[in-house]
N, C-alpha and C positions, 0 to 999 in steps of 0.2 A: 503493500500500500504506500511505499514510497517513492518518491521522485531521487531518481540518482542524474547529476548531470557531471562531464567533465569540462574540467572548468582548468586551463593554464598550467595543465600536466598533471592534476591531484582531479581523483573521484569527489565528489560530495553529497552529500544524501542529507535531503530535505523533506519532514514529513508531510504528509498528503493532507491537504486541508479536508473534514469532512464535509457533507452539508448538516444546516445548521438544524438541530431538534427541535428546534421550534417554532411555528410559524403560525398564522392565524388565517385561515382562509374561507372562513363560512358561518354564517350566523344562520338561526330559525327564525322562520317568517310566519306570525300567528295572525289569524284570520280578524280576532276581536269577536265573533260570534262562539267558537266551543271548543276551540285550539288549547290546547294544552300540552305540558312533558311531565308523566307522574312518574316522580324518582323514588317511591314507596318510605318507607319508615325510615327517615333518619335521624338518628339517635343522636347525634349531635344537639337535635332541639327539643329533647325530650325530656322538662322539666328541668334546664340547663339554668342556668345562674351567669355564664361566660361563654359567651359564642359571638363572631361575626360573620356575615354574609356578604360579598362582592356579586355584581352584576351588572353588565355593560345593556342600554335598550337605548331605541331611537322607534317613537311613534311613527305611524304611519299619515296622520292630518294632525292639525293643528288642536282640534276637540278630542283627539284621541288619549288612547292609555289604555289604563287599568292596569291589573295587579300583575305585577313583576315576578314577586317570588311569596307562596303561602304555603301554609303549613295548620292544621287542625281547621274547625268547623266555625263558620261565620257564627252560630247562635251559643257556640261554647269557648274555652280557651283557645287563641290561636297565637301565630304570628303573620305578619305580610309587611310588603312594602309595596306600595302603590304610588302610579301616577296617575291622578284619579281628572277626570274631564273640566275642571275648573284651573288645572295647570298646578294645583300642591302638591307636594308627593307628603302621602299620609304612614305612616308606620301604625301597623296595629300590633298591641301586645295585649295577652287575656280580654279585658272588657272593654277597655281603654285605648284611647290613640294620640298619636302626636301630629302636627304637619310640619311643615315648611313650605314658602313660597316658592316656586319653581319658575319655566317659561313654557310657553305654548310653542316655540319653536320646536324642529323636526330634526335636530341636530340628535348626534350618539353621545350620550349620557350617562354618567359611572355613578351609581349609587354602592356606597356599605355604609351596613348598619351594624354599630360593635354594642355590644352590650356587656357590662364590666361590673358583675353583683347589682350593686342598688345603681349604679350608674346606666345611660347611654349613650350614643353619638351618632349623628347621622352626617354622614359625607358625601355631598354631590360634586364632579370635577373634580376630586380631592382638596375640597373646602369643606371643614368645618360648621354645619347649617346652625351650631347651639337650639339642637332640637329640644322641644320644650318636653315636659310632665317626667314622669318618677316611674319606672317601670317597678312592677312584682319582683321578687326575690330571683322567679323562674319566669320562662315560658309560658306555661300552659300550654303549651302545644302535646298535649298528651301522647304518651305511649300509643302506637296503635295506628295516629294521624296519620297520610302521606302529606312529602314536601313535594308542592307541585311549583313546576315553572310556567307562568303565562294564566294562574288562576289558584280560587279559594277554594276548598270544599264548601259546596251550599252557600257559594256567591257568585251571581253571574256576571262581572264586572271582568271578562277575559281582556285579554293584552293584545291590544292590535296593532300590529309591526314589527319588529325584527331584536330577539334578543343575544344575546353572545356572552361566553364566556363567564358563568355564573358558578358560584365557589363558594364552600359554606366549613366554618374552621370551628375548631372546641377552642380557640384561644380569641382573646380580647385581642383584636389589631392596633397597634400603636401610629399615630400618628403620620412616622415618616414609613411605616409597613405599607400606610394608604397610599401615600403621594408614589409610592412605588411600583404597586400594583396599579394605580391611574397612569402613571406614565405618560405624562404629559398630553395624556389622551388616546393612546395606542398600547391595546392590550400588550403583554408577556409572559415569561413564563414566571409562574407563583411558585415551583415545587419548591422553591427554599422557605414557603413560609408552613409546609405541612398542612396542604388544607386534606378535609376528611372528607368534603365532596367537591367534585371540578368538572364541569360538565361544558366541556368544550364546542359546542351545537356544532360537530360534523368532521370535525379538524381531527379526530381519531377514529374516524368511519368512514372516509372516503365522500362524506356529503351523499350516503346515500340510505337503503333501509331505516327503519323506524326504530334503532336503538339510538342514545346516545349515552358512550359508555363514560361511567364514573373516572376519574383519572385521578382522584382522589384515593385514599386511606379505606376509606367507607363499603364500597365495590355497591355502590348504590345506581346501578343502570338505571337511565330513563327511558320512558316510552314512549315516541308521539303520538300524541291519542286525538280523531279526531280531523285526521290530514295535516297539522303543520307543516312547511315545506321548508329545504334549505335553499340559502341564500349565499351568493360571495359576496354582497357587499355587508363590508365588516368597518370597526371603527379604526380609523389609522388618521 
């Protein structure tokens, strides 16, 4: 695998560049009527006290949205993050929820949500939102619940337009972990931060069949349920 050249009467040997493991080439495209990816029980949110979630989306219109990434049942404990038709993006935990202002623009958009015991933090662009209210100890995203991408269990508020690169860790993200993972707007590779789920929509399936496999700790495959379709246009 090496490059040997002679070079002014002496051999020399130069190793082979490989290519590079990482690339980003496809995101999922959800209808906003019943699209969804169900990545089944992950325990990571399962009465957790310390978790964050990354997730890159860009709507499809300007009124558009809905919920990004959920976990347990609209009428019981859950979690979500939504960008919901009035332009806020909403964080739901148990009963209770937070926002922030957001824009109606159609630009690709990096939200994480960390959550740190009694603490939280909501990061768009890898900014800081000083999202408001006091979450629970845990979750409530019960034992049992699946974590879907693109919708709630028993909320019909689906995600219309194009998600990428959604990542779900047992550890509280620190500050410059986000601005690193945002990347000045152009996904990369996360493995050095150990996430437990990393659901790359296509970039380790060829952009084809209805799995998208876990790349995560977790081996929490998802499902496209419903026709989502992939997409190459990705955020860079």
């Amino acid at each position: 695998g090496s490059i040997v050249v002679y070079d002014s009467g002496s051999w020399r040997t130069f190793a082979n560049e490989s290519a590079p493991s990482y690339s980003n080439t496809y995101s999922v495209d959800f209808d906003g009527t019943n699209d969804y990816i169900d990545c089944g029980t992950a325990s990571a949110l399962n009465s957790a006290s310390t978790f964050s979630v990354s997730a890159w989306y860009k709507k499809s219109a300007a009124g558009a949205g809905g919920l990004i990434v959920g976990a347990g049942p609209l009428s019981g404990n859950k979690f979500y993050i939504e960008h919901f038709s009035n332009n806020n993006i909403y964080v739901g935990y148990d009963n209770t929820f937070a926002s922030v202002s957001s824009t109606s623009n159609t630009n690709w958009r990096h939200v994480v949500y960390v959550r740190d015991s009694g603490t939280h933090k909501l990061y768009v662009d890898g900014n800081d939102m000083s999202l408001g209210g006091t979450p629970s100890a845990t979750t409530g995203a019960s034992t049992g619940n699946p974590f879907y991408i693109g919708r709630l269990q028993n909320y019909s508020s689906y995600f219309g337009g194009l998600i990428d690169e959604v990542s779900l860790f047992s550890s509280a993200l620190s500050a410059s972990n986000v601005t690193a993972i945002y990347n000045s707007g152009t996904p990369n590779d996360i493995s050095s931060f150990s996430p437990v789920g990393w659901w790359r929509m296509g970039d380790n399936d060829g952009g084809t069949g209805t799995t998208i496999t876990d790349q995560g700790s977790g081996g929490n495959n998802g499902t496209l349920t419903n026709g989502p379709t992939f997409s190459t246009t990705v955020p860079s």
